[in-house]
C-alpha positions in Angstrom: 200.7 48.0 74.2 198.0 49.8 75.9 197.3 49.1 80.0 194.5 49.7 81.4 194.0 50.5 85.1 190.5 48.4 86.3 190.4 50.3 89.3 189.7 54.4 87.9 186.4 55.6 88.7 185.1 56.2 85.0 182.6 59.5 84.7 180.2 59.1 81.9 178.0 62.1 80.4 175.2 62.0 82.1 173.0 64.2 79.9 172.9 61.2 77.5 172.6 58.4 79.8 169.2 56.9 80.2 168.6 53.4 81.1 165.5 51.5 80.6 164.4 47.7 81.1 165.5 45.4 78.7 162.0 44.1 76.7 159.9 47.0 77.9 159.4 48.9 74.7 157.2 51.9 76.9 160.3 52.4 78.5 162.3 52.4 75.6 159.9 55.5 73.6 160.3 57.4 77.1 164.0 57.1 77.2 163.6 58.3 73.8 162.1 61.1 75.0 164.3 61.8 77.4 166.7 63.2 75.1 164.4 65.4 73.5 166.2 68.6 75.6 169.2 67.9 73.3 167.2 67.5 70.2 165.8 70.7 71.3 168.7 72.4 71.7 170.5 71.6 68.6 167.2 73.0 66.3 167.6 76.3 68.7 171.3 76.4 67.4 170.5 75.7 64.0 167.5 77.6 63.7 169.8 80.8 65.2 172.7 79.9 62.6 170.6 80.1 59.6 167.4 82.6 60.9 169.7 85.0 63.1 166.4 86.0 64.4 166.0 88.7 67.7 163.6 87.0 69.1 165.1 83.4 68.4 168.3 84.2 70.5 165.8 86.0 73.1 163.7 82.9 73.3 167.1 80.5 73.5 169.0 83.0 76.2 165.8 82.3 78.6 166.3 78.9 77.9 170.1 78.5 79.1 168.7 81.0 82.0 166.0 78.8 82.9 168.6 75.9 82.6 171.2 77.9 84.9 168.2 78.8 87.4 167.7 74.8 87.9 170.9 74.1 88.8 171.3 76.8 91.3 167.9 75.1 92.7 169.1 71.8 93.1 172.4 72.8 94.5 170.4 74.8 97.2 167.5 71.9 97.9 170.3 69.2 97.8 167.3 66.6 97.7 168.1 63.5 96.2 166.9 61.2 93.3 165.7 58.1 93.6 167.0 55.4 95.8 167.1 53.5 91.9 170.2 55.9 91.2 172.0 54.4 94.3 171.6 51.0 94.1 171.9 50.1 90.4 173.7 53.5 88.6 176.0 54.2 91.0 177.6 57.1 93.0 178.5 58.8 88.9 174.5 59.2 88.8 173.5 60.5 92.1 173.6 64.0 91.7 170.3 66.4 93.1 166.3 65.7 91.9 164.7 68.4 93.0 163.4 70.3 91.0 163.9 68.0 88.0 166.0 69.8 85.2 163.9 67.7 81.9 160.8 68.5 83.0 161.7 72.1 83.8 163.3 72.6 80.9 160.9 71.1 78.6 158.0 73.4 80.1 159.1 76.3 79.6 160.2 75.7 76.2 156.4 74.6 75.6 154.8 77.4 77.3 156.9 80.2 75.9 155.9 78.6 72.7 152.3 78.4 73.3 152.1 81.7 74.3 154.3 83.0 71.2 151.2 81.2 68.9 148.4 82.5 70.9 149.4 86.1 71.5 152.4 87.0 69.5 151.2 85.8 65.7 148.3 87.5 64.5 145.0 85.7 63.1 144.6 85.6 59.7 141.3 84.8 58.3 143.0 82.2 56.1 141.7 79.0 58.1 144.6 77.5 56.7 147.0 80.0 57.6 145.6 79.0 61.4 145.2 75.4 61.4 148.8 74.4 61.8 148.8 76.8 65.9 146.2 74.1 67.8 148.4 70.9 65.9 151.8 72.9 66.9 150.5 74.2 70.6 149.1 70.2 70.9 151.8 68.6 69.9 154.4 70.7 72.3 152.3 70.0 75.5 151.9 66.3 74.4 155.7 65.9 74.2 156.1 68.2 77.6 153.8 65.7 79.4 155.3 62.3 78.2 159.2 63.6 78.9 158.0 64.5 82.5 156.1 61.1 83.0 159.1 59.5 81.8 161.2 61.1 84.1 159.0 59.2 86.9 158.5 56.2 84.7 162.2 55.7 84.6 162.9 56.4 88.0 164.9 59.6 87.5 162.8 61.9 89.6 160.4 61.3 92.0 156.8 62.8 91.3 157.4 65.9 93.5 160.5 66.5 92.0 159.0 66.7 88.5 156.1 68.7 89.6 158.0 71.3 91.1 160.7 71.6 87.8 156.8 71.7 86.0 155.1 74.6 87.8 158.9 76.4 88.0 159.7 75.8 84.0 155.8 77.2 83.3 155.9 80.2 85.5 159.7 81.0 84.4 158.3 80.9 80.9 155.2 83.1 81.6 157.9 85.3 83.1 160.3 85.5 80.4 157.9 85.8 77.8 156.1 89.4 79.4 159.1 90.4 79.9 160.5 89.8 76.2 157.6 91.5 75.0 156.9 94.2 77.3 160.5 95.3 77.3 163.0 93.6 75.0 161.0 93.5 71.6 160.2 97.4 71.4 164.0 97.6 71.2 164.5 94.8 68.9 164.3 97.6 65.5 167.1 99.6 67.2 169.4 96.5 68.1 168.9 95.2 64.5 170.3 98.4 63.2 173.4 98.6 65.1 176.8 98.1 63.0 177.4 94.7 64.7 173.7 93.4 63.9 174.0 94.2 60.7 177.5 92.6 60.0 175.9 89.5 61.3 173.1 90.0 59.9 171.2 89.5 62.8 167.5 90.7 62.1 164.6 91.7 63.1 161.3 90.6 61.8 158.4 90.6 64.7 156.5 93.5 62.9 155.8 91.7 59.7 152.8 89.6 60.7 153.6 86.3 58.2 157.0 86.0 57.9 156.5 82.8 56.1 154.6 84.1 53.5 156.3 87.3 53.5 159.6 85.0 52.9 157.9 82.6 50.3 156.7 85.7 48.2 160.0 87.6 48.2 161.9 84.7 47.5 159.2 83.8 44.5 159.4 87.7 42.9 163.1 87.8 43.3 163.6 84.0 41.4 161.1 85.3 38.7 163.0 88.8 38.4 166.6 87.1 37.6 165.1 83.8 35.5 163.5 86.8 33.3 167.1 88.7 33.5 168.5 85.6 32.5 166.4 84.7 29.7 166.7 88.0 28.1 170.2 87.8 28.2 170.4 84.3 26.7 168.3 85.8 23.5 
């Protein structure tokens, strides 16, 4: 028979844990929200698993820095969160506010990828071939502004706190994307030919200016080519 001891101090994870008022459904679609970091995270890893992409694992790697950046921050500034965390979480959910980690971590992956659409894919004068960047670019900023309100909504961070992880997670993207494509992407061709690259197929593909369509058409001729192959054979 199992004991239990009522007296341990239980730790939970609290990257997951997000509390919200029972009833209030607002509060329920920003602590939704809240988790979007994770989501996040596990399309980088997929998206790296399956693309292998230079730039992908670039774009991820100043990511976990910008991530590793924030907690040196708040173990520096020592500020706390809000007195909310004391009285009703508990001493497991103190730990440091400033600068708030979700809203520095979902602004720079925003910005980086705003600045990826607007100066890093070319125009093409397909308006179609354009109309998905404003939805994308929209759509990124949209989520970056309701995670960081819901930070305050919540009572995770106070508004300074969240500020300051906005303006650092913006500047630390505007940072990491010049130098990704002042310094690391001319090297990109020469990393992607190295033995290692190659046996893990890890690729480069930041010259070719439509990769989806460049993907799409490939994958189209090469179908058509072996269905032909096949069919001859069969007769």
């Amino acid at each position: 028979m199992v004991s239990f001891d009522f007296e341990r101090k239980l730790k939970p994870i609290s990257l997951t844990y997000v509390v919200y008022d029972e009833g209030d459904y607002l509060g329920m679609l920003f602590a939704w929200s809240s988790l979007s970091p994770i989501f996040i995270i596990v399309g980088f890893v997929s998206v790296l698993i399956f693309r292998r992409e230079l730039h992908t694992i670039t774009f991820f790697t100043g990511q976990l820095l910008n991530e590793i950046f924030n907690q040196i921050l708040k173990s520096l500034i020592r500020q706390p969160r809000p007195p909310f965390h004391q009285e009703i979480l508990g001493e497991s959910h103190h730990g440091y506010g400033m600068p708030s980690s979700h809203a520095q971590f979902i602004w720079y992956f925003a910005t980086y990828l705003v600045l990826f659409i607007c100066f890093s894919i070319k125009h093409s004068p397909n308006i179609q071939d354009n109309i998905w960047k404003p939805i994308v670019g929209m759509a990124s900023l949209i989520a970056a502004t309701t995670v960081s309100f819901s930070r305050i909504y919540l009572q995770y961070h106070t508004t300074s706190q969240v500020f300051w992880g906005t303006i650092i997670g913006i500047s630390f993207a505007c940072i990491w994307y010049a130098i990704t494509f002042n310094y690391f992407v001319p090297l990109f061709p020469h990393i992607a030919s190295r033995p290692i690259c190659e046996f893990l197929l890890v690729r480069d593909s930041t010259t070719i200016p439509h990769i989806l369509w460049f993907e799409y058409a490939n994958a189209r001729t090469e179908a058509r080519q072996r269905h032909r192959k096949s069919s001859a054979k069969g007769h």
